[in-house]
N, C-alpha and C positions, 0 to 999 in steps of 0.2 A: 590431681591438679594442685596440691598444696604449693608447688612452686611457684603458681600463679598467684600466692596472697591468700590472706585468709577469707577474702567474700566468693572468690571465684570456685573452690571447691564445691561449699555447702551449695552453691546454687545451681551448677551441676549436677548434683547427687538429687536435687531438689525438681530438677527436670525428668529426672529418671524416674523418682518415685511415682512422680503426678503420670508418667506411660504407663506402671504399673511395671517396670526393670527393674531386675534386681543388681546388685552391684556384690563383687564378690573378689574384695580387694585383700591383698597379698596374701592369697591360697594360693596353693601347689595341686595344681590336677594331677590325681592320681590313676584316674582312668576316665575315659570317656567311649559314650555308648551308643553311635550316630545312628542306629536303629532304634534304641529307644528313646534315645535325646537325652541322655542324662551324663550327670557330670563327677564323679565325687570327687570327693576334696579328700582334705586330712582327717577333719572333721567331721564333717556334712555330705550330704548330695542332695542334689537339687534337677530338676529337668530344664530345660532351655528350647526356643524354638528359634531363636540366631543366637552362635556361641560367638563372641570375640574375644579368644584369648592374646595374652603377648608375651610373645617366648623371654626367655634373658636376652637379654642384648650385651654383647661385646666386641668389643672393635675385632678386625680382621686379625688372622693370624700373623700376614704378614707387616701388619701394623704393630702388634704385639711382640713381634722378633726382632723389630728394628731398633731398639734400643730410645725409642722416644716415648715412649709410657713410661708415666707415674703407678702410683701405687693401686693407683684409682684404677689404672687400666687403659686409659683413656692418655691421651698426648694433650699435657698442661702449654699454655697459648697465654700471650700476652692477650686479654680480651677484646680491645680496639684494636690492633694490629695485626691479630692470629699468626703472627710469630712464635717459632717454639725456640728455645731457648738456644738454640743450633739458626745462626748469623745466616739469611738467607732460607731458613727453611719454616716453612706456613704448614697449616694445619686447618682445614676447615671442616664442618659439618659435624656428623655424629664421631667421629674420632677425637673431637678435642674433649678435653674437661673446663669447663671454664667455671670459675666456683662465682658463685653471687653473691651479695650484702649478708642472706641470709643463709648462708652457708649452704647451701642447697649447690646443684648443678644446672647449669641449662641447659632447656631442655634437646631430645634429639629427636630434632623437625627439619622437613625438606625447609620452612621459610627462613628458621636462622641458619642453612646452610647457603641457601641462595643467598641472603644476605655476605656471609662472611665470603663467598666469592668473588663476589661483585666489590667489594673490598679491596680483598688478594689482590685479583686480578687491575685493579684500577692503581695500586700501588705499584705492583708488577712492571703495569707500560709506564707510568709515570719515570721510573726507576730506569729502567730501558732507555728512553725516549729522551729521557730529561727536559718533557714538559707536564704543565699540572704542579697538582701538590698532593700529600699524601690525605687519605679518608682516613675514615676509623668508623668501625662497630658501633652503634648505637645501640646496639640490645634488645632494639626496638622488633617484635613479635605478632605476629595475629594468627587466628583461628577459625574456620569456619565450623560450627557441630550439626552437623544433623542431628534431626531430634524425630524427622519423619512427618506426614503430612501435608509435603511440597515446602517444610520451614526448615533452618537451621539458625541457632543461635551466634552470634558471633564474637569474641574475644579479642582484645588488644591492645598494647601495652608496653612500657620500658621496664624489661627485666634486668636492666642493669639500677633500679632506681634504687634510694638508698632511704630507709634499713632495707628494703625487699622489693623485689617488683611491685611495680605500678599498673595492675590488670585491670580491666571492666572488660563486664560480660553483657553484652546486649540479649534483650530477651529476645528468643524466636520471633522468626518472620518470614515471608516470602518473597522478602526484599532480598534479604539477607542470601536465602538459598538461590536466587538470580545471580548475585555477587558472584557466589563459590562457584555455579557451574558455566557463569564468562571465563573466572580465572584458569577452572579447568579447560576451557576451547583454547584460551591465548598459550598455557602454556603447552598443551601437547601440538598446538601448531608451531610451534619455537624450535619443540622438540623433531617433527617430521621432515 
């Protein structure tokens, strides 16, 4: 989470240790052992009794053949617009690059993707219609963490804020994990 500011990592890292989690950041699994639960790395190995790994991520192949990725990989977007640089043509979610204050990227989360569509699409009928006026991105992010217990912590913030995102991390609660599992009923009812 360093993209989230410098307080929001350590305090994360800081929730894990007080579970007794260990954290086991940018290793490459070498093998894993689902019968014995273990894991090795490059270096190490370690046993686990929940693994959460996260593959690479890279945009779609046919995203990457289209000729609108940067170097990055990713399709660079006007960050309030998500315009790519191609007159008419938008780019949202985990395919864009949008670089930040601190030079970092934002991140790729279903909420800045909702976000940038509700956007797109509000620029879109505006455009169409020719009524309204055009939005823009705000940058604006949140997070719910589980941390287990019936609590999750919660996170949120303007990552467009300048020198870097502007995060705070609410400590655990059972407030919090009410929050996250309304938002999960509204939206997969949105979705059915």
């Amino acid at each position: 989470m360093l993209v989230a500011g410098p307080n929001v990592g350590p305090a994360l890292i800081k929730m894990l240790e007080e579970r007794g989690i260990e954290l086991h950041w940018e290793q490459i699994a070498m093998k894993i052992d689902p019968a014995s639960r273990r894991i090795l790395f490059e270096l190490e190995d370690t046993s686990f009794d929940l693994l959460v790994g996260v593959p690479p991520h890279r945009a779609p192949a046919a995203v990457r053949e289209s000729g609108l990725t940067d170097a990055s990989g990713w399709i660079p977007v006007d960050p309030t617009k998500l315009q790519t640089r191609h007159a008419g043509v938008f780019a949202i979610g985990d395919v864009t690059a949008i670089r930040l204050a601190n030079g970092m990227f934002l991140p790729k989360s279903g909420v800045f993707a909702d976000g940038h569509a509700r956007v797109v699409a509000a620029n879109i009928a505006a455009e169409i219609t020719g009524e309204g006026r055009a939005t823009q991105y705000t940058g604006h992010g949140f997070c719910h963490i589980e941390v287990g217990d019936g609590m999750a912590a919660y996170g949120s913030g303007n990552f467009y804020g300048i020198p870097g995102p502007r995060v705070t991390l609410e400590p655990p609660s059972r407030r919090y994990r009410q929050e996250k599992e309304e938002l999960e009923r509204t939206l997969l009812a949105l979705w059915q």
